[in-house]
C-alpha positions as CSV (number, residue, x, y, z in Angstrom):
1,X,99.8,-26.5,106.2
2,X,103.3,-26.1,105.0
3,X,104.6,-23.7,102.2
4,X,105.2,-26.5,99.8
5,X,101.9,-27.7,100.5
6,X,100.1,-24.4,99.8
7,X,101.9,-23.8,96.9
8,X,100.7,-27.2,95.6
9,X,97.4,-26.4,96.0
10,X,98.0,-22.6,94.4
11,X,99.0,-24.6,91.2
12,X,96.0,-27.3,91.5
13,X,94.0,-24.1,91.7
14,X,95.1,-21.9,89.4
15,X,94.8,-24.7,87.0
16,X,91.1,-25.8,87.7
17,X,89.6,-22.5,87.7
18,X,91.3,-22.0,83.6
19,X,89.0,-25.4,83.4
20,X,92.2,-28.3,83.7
21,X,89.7,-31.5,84.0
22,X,92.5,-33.5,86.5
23,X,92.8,-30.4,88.6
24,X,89.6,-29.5,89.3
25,X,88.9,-33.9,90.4
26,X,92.8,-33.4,92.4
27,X,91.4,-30.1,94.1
28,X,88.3,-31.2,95.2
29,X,89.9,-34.5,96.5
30,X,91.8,-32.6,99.0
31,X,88.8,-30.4,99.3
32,X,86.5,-33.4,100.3
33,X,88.4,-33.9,103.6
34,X,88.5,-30.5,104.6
35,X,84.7,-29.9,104.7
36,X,84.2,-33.3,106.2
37,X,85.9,-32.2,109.3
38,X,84.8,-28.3,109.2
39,X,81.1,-30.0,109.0
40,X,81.7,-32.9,111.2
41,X,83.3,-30.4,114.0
42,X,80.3,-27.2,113.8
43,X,77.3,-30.2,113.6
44,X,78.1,-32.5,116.5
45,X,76.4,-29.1,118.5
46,X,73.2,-29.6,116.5
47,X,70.6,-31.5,118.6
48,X,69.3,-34.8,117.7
49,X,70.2,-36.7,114.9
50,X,71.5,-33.7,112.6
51,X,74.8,-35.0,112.8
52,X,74.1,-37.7,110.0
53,X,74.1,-34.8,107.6
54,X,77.3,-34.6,107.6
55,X,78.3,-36.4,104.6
56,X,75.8,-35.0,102.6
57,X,76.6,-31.6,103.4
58,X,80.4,-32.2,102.8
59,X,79.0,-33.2,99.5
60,X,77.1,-29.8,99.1
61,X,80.3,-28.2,99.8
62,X,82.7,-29.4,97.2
63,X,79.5,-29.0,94.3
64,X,79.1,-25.5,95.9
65,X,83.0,-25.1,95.4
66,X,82.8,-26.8,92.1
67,X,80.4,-24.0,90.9
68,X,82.3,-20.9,92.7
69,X,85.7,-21.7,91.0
70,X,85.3,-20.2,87.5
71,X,84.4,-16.9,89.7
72,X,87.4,-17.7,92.0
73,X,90.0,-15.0,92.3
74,X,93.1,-15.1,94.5
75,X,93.1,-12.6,96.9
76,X,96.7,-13.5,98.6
77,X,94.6,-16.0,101.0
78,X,94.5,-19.4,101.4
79,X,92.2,-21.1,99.4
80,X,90.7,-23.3,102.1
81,X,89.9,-20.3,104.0
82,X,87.5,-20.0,100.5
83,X,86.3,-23.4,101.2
84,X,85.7,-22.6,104.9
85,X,84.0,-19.6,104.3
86,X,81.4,-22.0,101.7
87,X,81.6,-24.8,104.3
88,X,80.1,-22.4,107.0
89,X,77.3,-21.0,105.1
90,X,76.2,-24.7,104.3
91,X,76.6,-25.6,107.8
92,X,74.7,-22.1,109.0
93,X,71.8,-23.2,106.1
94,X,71.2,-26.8,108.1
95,X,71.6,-25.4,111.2
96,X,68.8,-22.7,110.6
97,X,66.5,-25.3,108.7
98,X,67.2,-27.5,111.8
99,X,66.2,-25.0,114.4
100,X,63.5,-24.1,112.3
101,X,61.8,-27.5,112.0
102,X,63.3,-29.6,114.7
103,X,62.3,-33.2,113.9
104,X,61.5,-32.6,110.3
105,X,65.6,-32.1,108.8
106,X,67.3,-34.2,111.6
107,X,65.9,-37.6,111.8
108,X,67.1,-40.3,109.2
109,X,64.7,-41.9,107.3
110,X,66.0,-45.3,107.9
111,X,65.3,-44.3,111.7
112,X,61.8,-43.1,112.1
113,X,59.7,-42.9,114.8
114,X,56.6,-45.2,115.3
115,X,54.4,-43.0,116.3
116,X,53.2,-39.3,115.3
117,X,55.0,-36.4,117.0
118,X,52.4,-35.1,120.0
119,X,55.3,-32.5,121.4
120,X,54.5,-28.9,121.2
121,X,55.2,-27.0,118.3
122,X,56.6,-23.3,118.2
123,X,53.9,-21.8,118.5
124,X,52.4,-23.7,121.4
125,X,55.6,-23.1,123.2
126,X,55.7,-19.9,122.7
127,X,52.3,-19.1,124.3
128,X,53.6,-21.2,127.3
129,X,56.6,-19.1,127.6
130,X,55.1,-16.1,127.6
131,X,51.6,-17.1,129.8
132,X,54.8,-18.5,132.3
133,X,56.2,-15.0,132.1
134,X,52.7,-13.1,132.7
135,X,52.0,-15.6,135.9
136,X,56.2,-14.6,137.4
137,X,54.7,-10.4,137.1
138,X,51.9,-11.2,138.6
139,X,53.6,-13.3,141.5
140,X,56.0,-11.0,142.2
């Protein structure tokens, strides 16, 4: 980003955290962009159909911005390493819930499946794992 550009967005700052209506919409409308490509880049790892979250978590990080500006302060760094810093605990939230419940957070509703999930769940996998484990000692 260049100088003048930074600067711009100092103002645009400065100006929406004392609570300038126009500011705050021009800040998060060069916000917006931002976390659409932070999200877009750290989800397209996320297995299965996670990746259509992206929108909607760009959206969870500019209303998570929104509510973190009146406690904004200016610490001498750029303010999109602020939004970055928000962006990634949003993405790290979905990733975890994905991980968590794989199948239940990542698949669309305008895309579901016709019939009941029969795969293992954690549990049942992990008992596999570690009988596989006990049967490799026991070969050896």
């Amino acid at each position: 980003m260049r100088d003048d550009e930074t600067t711009v967005i100092g103002a645009l700052v400065h100006r929406a955290v004392d609570g300038d209506a126009q500011a705050t919409h021009d800040l998060l409308a060069h916000v917006h962009p931002l976390a659409l490509r932070y999200c877009r880049s750290r989800l397209n790892r996320l297995p299965g159909d996670a990746r259509h979250f992206v929108e909607d978590l760009a959206q969870e990080v500019c209303v998570a911005v929104l509510m973190a500006l009146p406690r904004y302060k200016d610490t001498g760094r750029p303010f999109e390493a602020f939004v970055f810093a928000i962006a990634g605990h949003k993405v790290a939230d979905l990733q975890r819930a994905a991980m968590r419940h794989p199948g239940s957070t990542a698949v669309p509703s305008d895309e579901m499946p016709e019939r009941p999930d029969d795969s293992l769940g954690p549990e049942e996998r992990a008992l596999l794992s570690s009988d596989a484990a006990w049967a490799k000692k026991l070969l050896a």
